[in-house]
C-alpha positions in Angstrom: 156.0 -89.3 46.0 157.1 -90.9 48.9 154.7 -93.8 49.3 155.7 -94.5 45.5 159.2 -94.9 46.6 158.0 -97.3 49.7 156.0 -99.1 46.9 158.3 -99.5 44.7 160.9 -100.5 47.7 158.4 -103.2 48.1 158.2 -104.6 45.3 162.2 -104.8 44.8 162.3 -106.7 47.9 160.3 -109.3 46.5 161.4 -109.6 43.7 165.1 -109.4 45.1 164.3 -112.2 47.6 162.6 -114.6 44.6 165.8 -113.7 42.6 167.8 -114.5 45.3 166.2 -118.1 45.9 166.4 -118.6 42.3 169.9 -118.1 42.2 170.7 -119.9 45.1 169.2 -122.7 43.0 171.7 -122.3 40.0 174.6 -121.9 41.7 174.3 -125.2 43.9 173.2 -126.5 40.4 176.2 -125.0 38.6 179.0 -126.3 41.6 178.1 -129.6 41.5 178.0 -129.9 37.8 181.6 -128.3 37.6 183.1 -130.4 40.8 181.7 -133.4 39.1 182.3 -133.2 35.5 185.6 -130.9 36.0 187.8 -130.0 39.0 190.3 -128.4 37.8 189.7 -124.6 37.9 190.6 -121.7 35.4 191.5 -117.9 35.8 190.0 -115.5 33.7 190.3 -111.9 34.1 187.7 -109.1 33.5 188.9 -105.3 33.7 186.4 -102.7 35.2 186.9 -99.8 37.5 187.2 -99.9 40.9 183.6 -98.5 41.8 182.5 -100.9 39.3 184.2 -103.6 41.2 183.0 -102.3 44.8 179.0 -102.6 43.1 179.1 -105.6 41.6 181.3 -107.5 44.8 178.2 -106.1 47.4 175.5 -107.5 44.9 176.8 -110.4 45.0 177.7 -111.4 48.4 173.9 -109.5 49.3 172.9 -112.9 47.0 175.8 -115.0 48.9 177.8 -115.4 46.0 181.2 -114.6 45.5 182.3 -112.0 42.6 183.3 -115.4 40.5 180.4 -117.2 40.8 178.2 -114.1 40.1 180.0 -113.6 37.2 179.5 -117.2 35.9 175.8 -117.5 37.1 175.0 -113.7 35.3 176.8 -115.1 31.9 174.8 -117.9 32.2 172.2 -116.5 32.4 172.3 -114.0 29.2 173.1 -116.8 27.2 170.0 -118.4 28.1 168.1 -115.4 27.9 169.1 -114.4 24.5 169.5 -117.6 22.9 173.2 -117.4 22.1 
């Protein structure tokens, strides 16, 4: 069982790293689109718990993101995914 775990480990570090990279790749994509077609900046707000809040905040800065643009780059994302 335990060499399963460090198998598995290993293959969420790759994929977390290529996710990662990928990301990186939207969200310079995504800034430069919004500072050049639209500076001005709006405030939306999204209700969750705290612990919610705590998970989602370390995700995202692990991926160097702030909650904000994590939030943008996973609605993004679904839409893309699931042809919206």
């Amino acid at each position: 069982m335990a060499k399963k775990k460090q198998d598995m480990a290993a293959i969420l570090d790759g994929f977390e790293a290529a996710a990662a990279k990928e990301h990186e790749v939207k969200e310079a994509k995504a800034v430069t689109v919004d500072t050049v077609e639209d500076g001005a900046r709006a405030t939306a707000l999204v209700s969750m718990t705290k612990s919610d809040k705590d998970r989602l905040t370390a995700i995202a800065k692990a991926h160097g993101l702030s909650l904000s643009a994590f939030f943008r780059l996973a609605a993004d994302e679904y839409i893309a995914n699931h042809e919206w």
